[in-house]
C-alpha positions in Angstrom: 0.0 0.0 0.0 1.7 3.3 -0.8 2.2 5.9 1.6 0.0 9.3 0.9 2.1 12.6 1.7 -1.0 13.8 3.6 -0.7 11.0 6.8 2.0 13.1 7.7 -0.7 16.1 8.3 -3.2 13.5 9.6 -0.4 12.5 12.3 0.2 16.0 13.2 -3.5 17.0 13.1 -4.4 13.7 15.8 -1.2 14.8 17.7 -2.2 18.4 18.2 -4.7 20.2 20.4 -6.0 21.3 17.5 -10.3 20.6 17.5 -10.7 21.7 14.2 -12.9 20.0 12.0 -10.1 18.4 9.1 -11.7 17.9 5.8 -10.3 16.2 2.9 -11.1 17.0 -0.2 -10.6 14.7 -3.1 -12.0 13.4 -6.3 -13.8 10.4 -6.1 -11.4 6.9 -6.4 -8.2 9.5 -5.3 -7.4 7.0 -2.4 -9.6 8.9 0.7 -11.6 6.0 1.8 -8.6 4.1 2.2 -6.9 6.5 4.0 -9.5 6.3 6.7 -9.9 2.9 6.6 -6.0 2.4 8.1 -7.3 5.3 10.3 -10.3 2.9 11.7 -8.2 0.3 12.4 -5.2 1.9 13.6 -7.9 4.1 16.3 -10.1 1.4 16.8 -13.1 3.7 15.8 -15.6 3.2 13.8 -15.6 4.8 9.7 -19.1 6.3 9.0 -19.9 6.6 5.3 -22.4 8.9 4.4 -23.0 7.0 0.9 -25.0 4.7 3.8 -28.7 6.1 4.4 -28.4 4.6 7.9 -25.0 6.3 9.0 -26.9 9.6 7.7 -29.4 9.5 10.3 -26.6 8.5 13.3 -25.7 12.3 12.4 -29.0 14.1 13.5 -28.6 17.6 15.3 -29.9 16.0 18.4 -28.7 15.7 21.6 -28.6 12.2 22.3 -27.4 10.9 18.4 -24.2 13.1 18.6 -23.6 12.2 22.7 -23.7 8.7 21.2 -21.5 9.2 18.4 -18.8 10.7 20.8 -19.0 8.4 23.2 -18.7 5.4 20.5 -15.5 7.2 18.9 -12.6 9.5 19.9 -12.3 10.3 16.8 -15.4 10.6 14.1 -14.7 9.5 10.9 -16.8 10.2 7.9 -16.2 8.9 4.2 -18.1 11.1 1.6 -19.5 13.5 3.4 -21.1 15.5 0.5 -23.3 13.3 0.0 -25.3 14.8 3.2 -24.8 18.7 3.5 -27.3 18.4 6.4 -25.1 17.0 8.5 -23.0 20.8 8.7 -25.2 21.7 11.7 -23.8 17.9 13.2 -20.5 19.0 12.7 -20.5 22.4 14.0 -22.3 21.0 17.1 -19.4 18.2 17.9 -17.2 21.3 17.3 -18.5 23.6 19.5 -20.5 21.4 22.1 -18.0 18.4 22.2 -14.8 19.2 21.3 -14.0 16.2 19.3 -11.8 15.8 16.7 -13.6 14.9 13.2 -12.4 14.2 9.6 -14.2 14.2 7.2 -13.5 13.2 3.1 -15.7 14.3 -0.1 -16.2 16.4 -2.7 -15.5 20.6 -1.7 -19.2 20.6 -3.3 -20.3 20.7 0.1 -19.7 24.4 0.0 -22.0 24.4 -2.6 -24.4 21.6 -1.3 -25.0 23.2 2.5 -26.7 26.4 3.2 -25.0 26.1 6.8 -21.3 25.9 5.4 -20.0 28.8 6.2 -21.6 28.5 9.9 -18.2 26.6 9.9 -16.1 29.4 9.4 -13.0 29.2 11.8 -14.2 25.6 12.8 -12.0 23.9 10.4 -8.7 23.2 8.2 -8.6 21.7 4.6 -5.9 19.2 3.0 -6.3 17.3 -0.3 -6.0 13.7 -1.6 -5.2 13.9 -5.4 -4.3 11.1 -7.5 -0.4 9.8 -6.9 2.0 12.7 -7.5 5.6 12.2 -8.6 7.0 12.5 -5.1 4.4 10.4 -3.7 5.5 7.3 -6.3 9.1 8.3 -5.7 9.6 8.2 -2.2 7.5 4.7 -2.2 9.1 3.2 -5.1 12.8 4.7 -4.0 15.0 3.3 -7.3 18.4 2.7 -6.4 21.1 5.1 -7.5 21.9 3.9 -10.8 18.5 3.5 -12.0 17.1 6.8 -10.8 17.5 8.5 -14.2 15.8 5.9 -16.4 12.9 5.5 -13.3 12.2 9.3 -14.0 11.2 8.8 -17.4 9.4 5.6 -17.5 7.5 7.0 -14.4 6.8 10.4 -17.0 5.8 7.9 -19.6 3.5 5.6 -18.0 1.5 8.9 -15.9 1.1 10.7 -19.8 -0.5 7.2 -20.9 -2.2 5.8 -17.5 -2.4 8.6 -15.4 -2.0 8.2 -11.6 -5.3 7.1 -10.4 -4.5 4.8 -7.1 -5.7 1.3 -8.5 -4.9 2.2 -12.0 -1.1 3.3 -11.4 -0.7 0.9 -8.1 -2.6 -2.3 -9.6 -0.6 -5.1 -9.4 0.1 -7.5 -13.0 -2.7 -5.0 -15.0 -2.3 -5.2 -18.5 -2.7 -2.4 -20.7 -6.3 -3.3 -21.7 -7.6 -4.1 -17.8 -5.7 -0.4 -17.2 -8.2 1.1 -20.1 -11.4 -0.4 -18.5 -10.8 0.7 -15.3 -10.0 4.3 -16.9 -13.4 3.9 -18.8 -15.4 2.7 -15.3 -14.2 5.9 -13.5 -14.9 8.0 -16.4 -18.4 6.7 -16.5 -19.7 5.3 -13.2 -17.6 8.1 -10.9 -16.6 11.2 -13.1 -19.9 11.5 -15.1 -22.8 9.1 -13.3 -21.8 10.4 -10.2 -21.5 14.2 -11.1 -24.5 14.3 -13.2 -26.6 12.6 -10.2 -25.1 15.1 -7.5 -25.5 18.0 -9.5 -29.2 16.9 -11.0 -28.0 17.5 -14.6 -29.9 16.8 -17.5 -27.6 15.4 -20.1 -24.6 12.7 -19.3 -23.9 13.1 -22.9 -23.7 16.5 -23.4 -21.0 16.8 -20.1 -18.8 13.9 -21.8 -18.6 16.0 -24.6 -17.8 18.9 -22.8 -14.7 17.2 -21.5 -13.9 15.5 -24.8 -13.7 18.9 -26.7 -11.4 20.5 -23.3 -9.6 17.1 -24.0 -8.7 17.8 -27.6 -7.3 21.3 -26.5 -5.0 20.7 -24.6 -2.2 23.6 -24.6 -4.4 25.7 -26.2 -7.3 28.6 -24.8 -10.7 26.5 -24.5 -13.6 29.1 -25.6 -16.6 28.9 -24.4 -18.5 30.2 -26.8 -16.8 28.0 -29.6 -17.4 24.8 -27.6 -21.2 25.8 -26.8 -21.8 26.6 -30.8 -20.4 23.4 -31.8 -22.0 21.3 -29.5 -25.6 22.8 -30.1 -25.4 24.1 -26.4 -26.2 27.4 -24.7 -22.9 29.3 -23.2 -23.8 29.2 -20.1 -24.9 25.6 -20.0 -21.4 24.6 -21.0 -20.0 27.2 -18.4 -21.6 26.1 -15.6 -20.5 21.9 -16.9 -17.2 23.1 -17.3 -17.0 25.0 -13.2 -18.5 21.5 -11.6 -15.2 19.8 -13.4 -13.4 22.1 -11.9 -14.8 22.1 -8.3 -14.9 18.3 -8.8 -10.9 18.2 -9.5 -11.3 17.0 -12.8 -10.5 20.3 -14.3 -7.2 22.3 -13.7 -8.1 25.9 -14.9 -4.9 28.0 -15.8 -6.2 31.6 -16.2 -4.0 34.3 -18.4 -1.4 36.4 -16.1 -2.6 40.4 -16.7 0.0 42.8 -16.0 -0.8 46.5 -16.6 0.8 46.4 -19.9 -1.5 46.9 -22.6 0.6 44.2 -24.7 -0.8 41.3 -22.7 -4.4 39.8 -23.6 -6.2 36.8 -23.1 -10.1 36.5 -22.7 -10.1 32.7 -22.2 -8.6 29.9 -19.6 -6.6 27.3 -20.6 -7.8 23.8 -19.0 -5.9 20.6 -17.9 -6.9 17.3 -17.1 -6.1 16.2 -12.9 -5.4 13.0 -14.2 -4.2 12.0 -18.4 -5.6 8.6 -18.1 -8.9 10.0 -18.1 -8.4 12.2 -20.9 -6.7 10.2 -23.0 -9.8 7.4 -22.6 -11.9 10.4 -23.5 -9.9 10.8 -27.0 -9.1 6.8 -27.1 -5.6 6.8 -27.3 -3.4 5.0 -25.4 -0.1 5.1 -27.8 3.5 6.3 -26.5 3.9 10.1 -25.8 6.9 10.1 -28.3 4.1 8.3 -31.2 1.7 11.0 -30.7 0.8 14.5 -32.4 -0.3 16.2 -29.0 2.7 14.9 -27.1 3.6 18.9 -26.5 0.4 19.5 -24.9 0.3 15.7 -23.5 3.7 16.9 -21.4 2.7 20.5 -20.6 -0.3 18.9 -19.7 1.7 16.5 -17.2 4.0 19.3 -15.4 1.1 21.7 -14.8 -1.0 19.0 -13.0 2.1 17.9 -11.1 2.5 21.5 -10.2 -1.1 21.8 -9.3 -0.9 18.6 -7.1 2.3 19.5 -5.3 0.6 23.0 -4.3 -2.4 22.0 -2.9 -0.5 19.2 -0.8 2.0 21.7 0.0 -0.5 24.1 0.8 2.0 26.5 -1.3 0.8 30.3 -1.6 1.4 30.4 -5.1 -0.7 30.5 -7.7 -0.8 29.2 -11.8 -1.2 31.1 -14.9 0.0 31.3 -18.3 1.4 34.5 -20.9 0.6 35.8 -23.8 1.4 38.8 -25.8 -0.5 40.3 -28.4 1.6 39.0 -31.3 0.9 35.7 -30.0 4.4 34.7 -28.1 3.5 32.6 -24.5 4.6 32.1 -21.8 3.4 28.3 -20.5 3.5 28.3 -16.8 3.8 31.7 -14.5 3.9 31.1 -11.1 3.3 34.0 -8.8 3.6 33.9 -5.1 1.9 36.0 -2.2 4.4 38.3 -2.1 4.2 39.0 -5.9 7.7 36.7 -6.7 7.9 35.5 -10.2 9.3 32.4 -11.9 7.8 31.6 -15.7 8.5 27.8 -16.5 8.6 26.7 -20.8 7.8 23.0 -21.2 9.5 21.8 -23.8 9.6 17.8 -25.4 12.8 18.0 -26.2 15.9 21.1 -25.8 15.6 23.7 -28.1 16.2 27.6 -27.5 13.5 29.8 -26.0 12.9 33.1 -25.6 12.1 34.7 -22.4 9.6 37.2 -23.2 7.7 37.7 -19.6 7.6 41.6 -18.7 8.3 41.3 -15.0 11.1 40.6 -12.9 10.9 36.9 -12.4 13.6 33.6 -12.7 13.2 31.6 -16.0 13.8 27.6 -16.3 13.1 25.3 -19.5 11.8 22.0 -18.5 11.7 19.1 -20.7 11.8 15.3 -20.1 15.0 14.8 -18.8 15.1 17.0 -15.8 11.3 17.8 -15.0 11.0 16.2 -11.4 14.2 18.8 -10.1 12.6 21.8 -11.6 9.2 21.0 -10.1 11.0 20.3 -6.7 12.7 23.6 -7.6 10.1 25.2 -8.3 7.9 24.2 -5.3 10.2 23.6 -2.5 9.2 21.9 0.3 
């Protein structure tokens, strides 16, 4: 069983005097019920999962259910806790009244699901469990010396292909095909059956095409408006399809950097896939990075995830965009820190010369295949 990064902020969280509520956001499949499973069993409490109508009710705002819960548990549990925003006004309640520590794992819809979320304000603290990062696999697959440079780039290889989904990346003896299925069963039963039932949508169909056009754009600014025309749809239909991927970490939205300059424009986000094995069973194709035409986007695709990863388990104050100028020249990756720091990032397949066009002072780095797991180190520290 691999090691998540986060058990390091559960051990610290269990450790402290700290009462807040700890939620842990995640898309569905990213490894979260697993991590409180070894939780149960390591406490000896009991995991309540709220995809059960009969551990829903356990969390009534009453007196009694929740004086029953605590003494049961010295630490509550709760596996997808989206599924019943209701239960905010239970939370808040063991906060305030009880004092015990809870963690909870879903969706961050529950913002959006739960009129009484932000009654929660000050109440708790957020971490997330993403599908395997780089350092993750790394640090449990440690190569030996020799072998580290050629475990770098099979491990690049098999995430542009695969992605890093737990029980895709982690199952033992899967073939290639038995890898596709279980890409196609998340895609359908947990990405798109389970959004489209949580969100009451109307049409399955018109939200996997959604992704498939975002899929066969990668690098480039998705439009809306293009993507609504040529689907038949309305704007803000595809819009509001396109936020719930998002919220849903399906989604990585890389918004344009705007400086004062008047040379800089862009009216449109560019969008990246969480997780390539998804979107490459959205466009069917499965071949070797090196075989394919969109193997620039496929890789620029793979270090802004990682980047997007690494920041949210680092809980790193920084935050993505990309560049352009008017006469068209881009910059790929700008990261921009709280205290308005720059460094711009060009991904490239292969070395070749690049100019560094961004207007502000900032540090520049190239990253291709050969050294990309230093520069996002470098790029993110610990």
């Amino acid at each position: 069983m691999f090691k998540r990064l986060i058990e390091d902020d559960i051990k610290a969280y269990l450790q402290s005097k700290d009462k807040k509520i700890l939620f842990i956001w995640g898309p569905r499949r990213s490894g979260k019920t697993t991590l409180l499973q070894k939780l149960a069993k390591v406490l000896g409490v009991r995991r309540y999962n709220f995809d059960w109508q009969s551990d829903r009710e356990k969390f009534a705002a009453e007196r009694q259910a929740l004086e029953a819960i605590v003494k049961e548990n010295k630490v509550v549990l709760i596996d997808e806790v989206q599924n019943y925003p209701q239960a905010t006004v239970a939370l808040k309640l063991l906060h305030d009244e009880y004092g015990v520590k809870v963690i909870a794992t879903g969706s961050s819809e529950l913002r959006q699901k739960s009129q009484e979320f932000d009654t929660l304000a000050g109440r708790f603290q957020e971490i997330y469990c993403l599908p395997f990062s780089i350092q993750e696999i790394w640090e449990n697959q440690m190569p030996r010396a020799d072998d580290r440079a050629e475990f770098k780039r099979e491990m690049a290889k098999r995430l542009q292909i695969y992605g890093a989904y737990p029980e895709v990346y982690a199952g033992k003896n899967l073939s290639g095909a038995e890898k596709i299925d279980l890409l196609q069963h998340l895609l359908d039963a947990y990405v798109l059956k389970d959004i489209i039932n949580i969100y009451e949508l109307k049409d399955e169909k018109l939200a996997k095409d959604i992704l498939t056009k975002v899929a066969l754009q990668l690098g480039s600014e998705v439009s809306v408006r293009e993507i609504a025309s040529s689907l038949g749809a309305y704007p803000s239909t595809v819009s509001n399809y396109l936020e719930i991927f998002i919220r849903n970490y399906i989604l990585i939205p890389l918004p344009s950097f705007k400086t004062n300059l008047r040379k800089a424009v862009s009216e449109n986000r560019k969008l990246y896939f969480y997780d390539l094995g998804l979107r490459n069973v959205l466009i069917q194709d499965f071949r070797d990075p090196e075989l394919r035409p969109d193997k620039g986007g496929v890789f620029e695709n793979f270090i802004v995830s990682e980047l997007e990863k690494r920041r949210k388990i680092k809980n790193s104050k920084v935050n993505l965009h990309f560049y352009r100028e008017y006469g068209g020249r881009e910059v790929d990756i700008v990261l921009e820190d709280y205290q308005k720091n720059y460094q711009t990032l060009e991904v490239k397949t292969s070395p070749a010369k690049t100019r560094d066009i961004f207007p502000l002072p900032h540090v520049f780095e190239t990253v291709t295949i050969a050294d990309y797991f230093e520069k996002i180190e470098k790029a993110l520290p610990n």
